[in-house]
C-alpha positions as CSV (number, residue, x, y, z in Angstrom):
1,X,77.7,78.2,115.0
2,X,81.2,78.8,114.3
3,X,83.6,81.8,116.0
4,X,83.8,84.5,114.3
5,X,87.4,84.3,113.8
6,X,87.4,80.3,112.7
7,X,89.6,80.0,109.5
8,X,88.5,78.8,106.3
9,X,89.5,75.5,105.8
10,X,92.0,74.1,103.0
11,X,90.2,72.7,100.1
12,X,91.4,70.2,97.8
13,X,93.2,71.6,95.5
14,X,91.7,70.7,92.2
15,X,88.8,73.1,93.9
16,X,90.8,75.7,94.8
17,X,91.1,78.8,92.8
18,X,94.8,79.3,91.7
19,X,93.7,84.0,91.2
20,X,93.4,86.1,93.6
21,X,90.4,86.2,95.1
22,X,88.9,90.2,95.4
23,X,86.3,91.9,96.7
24,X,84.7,95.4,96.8
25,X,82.7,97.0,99.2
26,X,80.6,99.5,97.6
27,X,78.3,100.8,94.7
28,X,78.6,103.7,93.8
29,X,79.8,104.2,89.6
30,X,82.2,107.1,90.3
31,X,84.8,104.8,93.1
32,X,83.6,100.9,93.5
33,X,82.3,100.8,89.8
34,X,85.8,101.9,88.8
35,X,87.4,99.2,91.1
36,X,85.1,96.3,90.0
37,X,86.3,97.2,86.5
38,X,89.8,97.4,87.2
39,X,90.0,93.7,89.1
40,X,87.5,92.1,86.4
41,X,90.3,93.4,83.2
42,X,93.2,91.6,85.3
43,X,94.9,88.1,84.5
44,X,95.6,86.2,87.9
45,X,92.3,88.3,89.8
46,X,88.9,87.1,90.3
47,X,86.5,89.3,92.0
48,X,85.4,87.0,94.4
49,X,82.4,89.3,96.1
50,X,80.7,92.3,95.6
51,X,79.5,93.5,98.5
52,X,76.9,96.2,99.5
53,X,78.1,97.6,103.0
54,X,79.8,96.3,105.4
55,X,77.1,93.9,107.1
56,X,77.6,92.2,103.5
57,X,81.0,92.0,103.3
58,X,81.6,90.7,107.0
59,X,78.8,88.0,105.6
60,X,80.9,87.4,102.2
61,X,84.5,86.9,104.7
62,X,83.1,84.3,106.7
63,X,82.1,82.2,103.8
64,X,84.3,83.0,101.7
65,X,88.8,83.6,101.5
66,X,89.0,86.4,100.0
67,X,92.7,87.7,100.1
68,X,92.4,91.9,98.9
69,X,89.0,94.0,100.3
70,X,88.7,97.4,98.4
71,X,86.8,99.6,100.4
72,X,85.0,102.6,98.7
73,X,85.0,104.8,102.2
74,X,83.0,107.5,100.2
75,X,79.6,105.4,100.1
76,X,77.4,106.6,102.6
77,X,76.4,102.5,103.8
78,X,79.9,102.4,104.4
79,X,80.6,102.9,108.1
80,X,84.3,102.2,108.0
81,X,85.4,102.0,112.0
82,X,82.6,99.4,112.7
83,X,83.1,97.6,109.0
84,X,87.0,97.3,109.4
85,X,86.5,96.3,113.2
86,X,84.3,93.4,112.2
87,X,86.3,92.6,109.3
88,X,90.0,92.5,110.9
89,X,87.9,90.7,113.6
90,X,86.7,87.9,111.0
91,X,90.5,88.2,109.7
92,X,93.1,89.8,111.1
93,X,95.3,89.1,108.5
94,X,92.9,90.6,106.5
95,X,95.0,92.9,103.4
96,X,92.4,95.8,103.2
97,X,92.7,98.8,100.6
98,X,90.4,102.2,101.2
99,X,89.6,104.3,98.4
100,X,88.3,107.6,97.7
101,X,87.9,111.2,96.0
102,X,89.6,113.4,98.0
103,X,87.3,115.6,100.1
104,X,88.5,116.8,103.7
105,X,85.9,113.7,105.1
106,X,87.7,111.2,103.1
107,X,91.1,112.3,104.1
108,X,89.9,112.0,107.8
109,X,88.2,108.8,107.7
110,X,91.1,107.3,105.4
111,X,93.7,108.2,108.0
112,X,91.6,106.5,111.3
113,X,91.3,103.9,108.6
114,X,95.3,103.2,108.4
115,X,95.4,103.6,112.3
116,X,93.1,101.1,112.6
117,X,94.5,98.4,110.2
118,X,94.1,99.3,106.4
119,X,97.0,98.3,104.5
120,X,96.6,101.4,102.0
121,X,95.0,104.1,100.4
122,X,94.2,105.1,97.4
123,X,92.8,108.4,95.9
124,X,90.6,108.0,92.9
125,X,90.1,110.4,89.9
126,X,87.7,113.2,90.2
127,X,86.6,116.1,88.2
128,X,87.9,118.4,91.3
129,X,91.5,116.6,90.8
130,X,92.3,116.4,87.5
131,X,95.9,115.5,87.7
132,X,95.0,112.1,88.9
133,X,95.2,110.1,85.8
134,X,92.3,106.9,84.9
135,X,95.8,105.0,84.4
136,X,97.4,106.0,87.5
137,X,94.9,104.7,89.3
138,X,94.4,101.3,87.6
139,X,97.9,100.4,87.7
140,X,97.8,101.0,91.6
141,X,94.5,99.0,91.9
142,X,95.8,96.5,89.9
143,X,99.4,96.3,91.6
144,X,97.6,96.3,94.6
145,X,95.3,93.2,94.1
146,X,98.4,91.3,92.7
147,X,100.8,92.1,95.6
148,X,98.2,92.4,98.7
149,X,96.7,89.4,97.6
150,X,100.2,87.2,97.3
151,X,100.9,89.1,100.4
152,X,97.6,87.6,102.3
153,X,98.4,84.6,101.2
154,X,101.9,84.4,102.2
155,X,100.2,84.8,106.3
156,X,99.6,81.1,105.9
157,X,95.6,81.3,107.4
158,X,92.6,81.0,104.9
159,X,95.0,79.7,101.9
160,X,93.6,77.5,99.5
161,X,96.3,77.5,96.7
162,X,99.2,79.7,95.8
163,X,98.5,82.5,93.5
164,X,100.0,82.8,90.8
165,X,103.8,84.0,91.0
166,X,104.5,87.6,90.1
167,X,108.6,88.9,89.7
168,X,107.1,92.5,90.4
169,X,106.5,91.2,94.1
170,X,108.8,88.1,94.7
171,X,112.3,88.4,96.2
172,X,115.3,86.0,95.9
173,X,116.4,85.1,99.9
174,X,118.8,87.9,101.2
175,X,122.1,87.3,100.4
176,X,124.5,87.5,103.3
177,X,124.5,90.7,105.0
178,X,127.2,93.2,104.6
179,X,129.5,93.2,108.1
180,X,128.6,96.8,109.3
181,X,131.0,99.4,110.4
182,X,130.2,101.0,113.5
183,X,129.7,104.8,113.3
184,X,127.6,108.0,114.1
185,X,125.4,109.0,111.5
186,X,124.8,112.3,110.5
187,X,121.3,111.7,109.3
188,X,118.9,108.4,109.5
189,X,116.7,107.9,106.8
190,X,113.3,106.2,106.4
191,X,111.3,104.6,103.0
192,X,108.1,103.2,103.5
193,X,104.8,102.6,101.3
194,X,102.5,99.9,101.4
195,X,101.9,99.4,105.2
196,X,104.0,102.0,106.7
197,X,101.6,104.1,108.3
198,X,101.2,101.0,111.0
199,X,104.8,100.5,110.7
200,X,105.5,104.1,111.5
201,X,103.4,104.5,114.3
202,X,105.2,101.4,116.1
203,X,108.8,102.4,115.2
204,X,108.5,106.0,116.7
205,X,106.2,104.7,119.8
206,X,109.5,102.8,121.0
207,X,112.1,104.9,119.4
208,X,113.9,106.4,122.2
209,X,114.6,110.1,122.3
210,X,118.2,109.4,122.8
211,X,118.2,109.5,119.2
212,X,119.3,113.4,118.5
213,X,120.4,113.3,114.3
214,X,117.3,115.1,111.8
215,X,115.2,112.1,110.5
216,X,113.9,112.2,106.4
217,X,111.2,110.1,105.8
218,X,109.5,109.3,102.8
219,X,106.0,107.7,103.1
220,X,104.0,106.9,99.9
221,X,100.8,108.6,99.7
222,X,99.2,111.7,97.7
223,X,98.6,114.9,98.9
224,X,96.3,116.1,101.4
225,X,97.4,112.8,103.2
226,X,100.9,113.4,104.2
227,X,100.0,115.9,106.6
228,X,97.1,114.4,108.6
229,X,100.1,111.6,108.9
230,X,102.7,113.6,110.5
231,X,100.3,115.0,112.9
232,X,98.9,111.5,113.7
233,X,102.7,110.1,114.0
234,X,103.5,113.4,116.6
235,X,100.2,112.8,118.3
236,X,100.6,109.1,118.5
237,X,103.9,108.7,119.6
238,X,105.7,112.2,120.8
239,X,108.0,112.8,117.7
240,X,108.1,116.2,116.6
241,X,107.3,115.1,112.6
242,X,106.1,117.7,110.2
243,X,105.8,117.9,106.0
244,X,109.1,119.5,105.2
245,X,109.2,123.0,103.6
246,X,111.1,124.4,101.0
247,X,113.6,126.3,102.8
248,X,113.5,125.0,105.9
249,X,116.6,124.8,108.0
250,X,117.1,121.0,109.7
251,X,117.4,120.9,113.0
252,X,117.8,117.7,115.2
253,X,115.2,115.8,116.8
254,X,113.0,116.7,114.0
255,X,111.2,114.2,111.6
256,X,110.8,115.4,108.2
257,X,108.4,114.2,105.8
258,X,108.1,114.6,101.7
259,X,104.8,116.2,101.2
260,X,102.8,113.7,98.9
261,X,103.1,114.8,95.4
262,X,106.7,116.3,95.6
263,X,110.1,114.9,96.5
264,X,112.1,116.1,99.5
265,X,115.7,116.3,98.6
266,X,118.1,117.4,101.6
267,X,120.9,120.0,99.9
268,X,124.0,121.6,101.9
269,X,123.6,125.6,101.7
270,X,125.0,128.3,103.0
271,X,124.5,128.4,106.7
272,X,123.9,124.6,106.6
273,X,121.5,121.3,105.4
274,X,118.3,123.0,104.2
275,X,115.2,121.1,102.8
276,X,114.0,121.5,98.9
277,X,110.9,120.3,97.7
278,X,111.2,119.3,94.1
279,X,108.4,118.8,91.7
280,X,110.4,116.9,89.3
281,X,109.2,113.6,88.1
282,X,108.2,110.2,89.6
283,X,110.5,107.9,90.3
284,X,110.0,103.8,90.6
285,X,106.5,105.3,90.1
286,X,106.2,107.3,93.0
287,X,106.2,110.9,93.7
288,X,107.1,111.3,96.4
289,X,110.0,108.8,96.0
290,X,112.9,107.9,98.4
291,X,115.6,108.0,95.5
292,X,115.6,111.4,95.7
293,X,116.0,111.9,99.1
294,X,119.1,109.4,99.4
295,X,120.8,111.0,96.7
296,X,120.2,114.5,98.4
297,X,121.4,113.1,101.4
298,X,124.3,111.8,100.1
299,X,125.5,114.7,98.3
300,X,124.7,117.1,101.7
301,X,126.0,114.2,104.7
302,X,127.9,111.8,102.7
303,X,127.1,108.0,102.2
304,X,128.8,107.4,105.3
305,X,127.1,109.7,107.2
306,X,124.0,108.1,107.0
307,X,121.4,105.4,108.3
308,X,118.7,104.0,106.1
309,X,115.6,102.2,107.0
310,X,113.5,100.5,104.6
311,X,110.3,99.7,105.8
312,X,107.4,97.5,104.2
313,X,106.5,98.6,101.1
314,X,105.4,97.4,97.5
315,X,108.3,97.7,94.2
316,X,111.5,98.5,95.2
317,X,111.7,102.6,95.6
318,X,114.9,103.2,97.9
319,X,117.0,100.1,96.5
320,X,119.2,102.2,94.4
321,X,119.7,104.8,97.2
322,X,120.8,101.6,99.4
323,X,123.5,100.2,97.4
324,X,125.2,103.7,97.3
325,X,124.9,104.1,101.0
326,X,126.3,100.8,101.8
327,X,128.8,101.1,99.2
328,X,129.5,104.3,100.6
329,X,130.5,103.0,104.1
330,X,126.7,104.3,105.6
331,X,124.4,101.7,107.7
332,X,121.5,99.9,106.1
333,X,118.5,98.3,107.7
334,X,115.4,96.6,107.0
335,X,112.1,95.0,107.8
336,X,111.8,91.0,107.7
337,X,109.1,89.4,105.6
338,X,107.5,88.6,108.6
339,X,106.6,91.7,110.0
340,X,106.4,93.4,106.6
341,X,102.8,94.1,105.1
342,X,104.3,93.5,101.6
343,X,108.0,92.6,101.8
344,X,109.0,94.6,98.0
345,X,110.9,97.5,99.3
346,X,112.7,95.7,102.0
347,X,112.9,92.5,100.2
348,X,114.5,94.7,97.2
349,X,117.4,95.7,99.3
350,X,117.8,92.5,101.4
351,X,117.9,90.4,97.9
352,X,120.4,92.4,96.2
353,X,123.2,92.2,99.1
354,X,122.9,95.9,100.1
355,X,122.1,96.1,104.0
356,X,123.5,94.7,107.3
357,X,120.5,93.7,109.1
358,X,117.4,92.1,107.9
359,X,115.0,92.5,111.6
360,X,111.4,92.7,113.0
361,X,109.8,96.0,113.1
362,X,109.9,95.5,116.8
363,X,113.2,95.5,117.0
364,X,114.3,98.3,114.9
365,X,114.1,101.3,117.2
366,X,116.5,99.2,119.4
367,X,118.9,98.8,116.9
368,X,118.5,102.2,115.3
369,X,119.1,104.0,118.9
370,X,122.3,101.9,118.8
371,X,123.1,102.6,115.5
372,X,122.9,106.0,116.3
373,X,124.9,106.0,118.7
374,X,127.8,104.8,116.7
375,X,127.2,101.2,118.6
């Protein structure tokens, strides 16, 4: 019998399948019934396997390269730390995408879910949240089988054909990085979405304390979410990092993140930088969204006064933000492909010429402690 973790061969490719191949791990009509709709309406997506429970799925993986798992983490065969165990085990590379109403449970299990190695989450409609729109969530399903699954496939392991291409995921190369001014930064800022919760935890494990300015960070995800992140990154990895408050004063050391469903926009008051949390409108589909933020911290620091991070991430949410920062004489960085669980924010920046180093996640904190220190 094969290991466990054997790859699926290549297949010729006039067998191959040239979509996406899916699969959903669930039954129940109110989340997976919703997801198997979503993928079967989609040009470029094939749902590849419907699958039961977990003991299925695993069964479906071994035979079968799927690129994009939805999990519905609400079904009660679902047992999600020994399903996503055996399926990262199977895969590692495998691009997985939890899913549920929002109840304190879900919120729980969907955070131990991104520790463990879910790419994303997403919160499905429900009569007790009525501001989640059906067409909300089908563009992030679908968004999320088109650029998980290129993104699975781009690993190299399991492939069988190339999907087909998609300009809402694709990058041109980087263009050639901007030569960098050294200076201290006021402020360092972070974007993140697709992936970053992972991302997050490594960058602050090795960030060194050394680093003293206030930290904004903007992480995709809805509300009830946010939180349980901040208190998992503080737990994790000994950052003070908390949802920022309207009002509150920012002090140094501290991480502050936009609570999900508002934007957290930095504004120079009297007595000093303060936070607001604004309800205004999404931006590059996202609410929270890291435009926002850069343009409140550019109007309270100054562009040069700042450090920007963009981590992994799907669309390009911070790229507008970047150009005025590295106009401005600030420091842009971000994640390589590589590293990247979906390289769309970082790729955004790197392909329009707007940042001065393009590096591994595990080499980040190094180079943002230098950064910071005006190295």
């Amino acid at each position: 019998m094969a290991d466990s973790t054997t790859s699926i061969p290549h297949r010729p490719s006039d067998a191959a399948p040239a979509a996406i191949q899916a699969m959903v791990v669930g039954t129940s009509d109110i989340v997976a019934d919703r997801i198997k709709a979503v993928l079967r309406g989609l040009d470029g997506v094939d749902l590849g396997a419907e699958a039961a429970d977990g003991i299925d799925a695993v069964s479906h993986l071994r035979r079968l390269a799927i690129d994009v798992i939805f999990i519905d983490i609400g079904d009660t065969k679902v047992k999600l730390a020994t399903d996503l165990s055996r399926l990262l085990k199977v895969d590692p590379d495998a691009q997985i995408v939890l899913v549920a109403t929002l109840t304190f449970a879900n919120v729980k299990n969907a955070m131990a879910g991104l520790v463990a190695g879910a790419a994303e989450f997403v919160q499905a409609p429900s009569r007790h949240t009525p501001h989640i729109a059906e067409p909300e969530f089908t563009r992030q399903i679908a968004d999320l089988a088109l650029g998980l699954g290129r993104a699975r496939r781009d690993k190299g392991t399991r492939v069988i054909t190339p999907p087909p291409t998609s300009k809402r995921f694709e990058h041109a190369p980087p263009k050639e990085l901007r030569p960098r001014r050294p200076h201290v930064p006021k402020a360092i800022a972070i974007a993140s979405s697709t992936g970053g919760p992972q991302a997050l935890f490594a960058l602050f494990k090795d960030l060194s304390h050394d680093v003293t300015q206030p930290i904004f960070l903007t992480q995709h995800m809805p509300p009830g979410f946010t939180a349980a992140l901040a208190e998992h990154i503080t737990r994790r990895t000994g950052w003070s990092c908390a949802e920022g408050k309207d009002g509150d004063p920012v002090n140094n050391g501290q991480v502050y993140m936009a609570p999900g469903g508002f934007h957290l926009v930095p504004q120079r008051q009297a007595g000093g930088i303060k936070i607001k949390i604004d309800d205004g409108p999404e931006e590059s589909f996202c609410k929270p969204s890291a435009e926002p933020m850069l343009r409140g911290l550019v109007a309270a620091y100054g562009a040069e006064n700042i450090l920007l991070v963009v981590l992994t991430g799907m669309g390009s949410d911070g790229k507008l933000g970047a150009k005025v920062i590295a106009d401005g004489g600030g420091t842009v960085v971000v994640q390589d492909k590589d590293s990247s669980i979906v390289w769309g924010m970082p790729g955004a920046v790197a392909a329009a010429g707007d940042c001065h180093a393009v590096l591994p996640l595990g080499e980040l904190p190094k180079f943002i402690a230098q950064a910071a220190a005006g190295k």
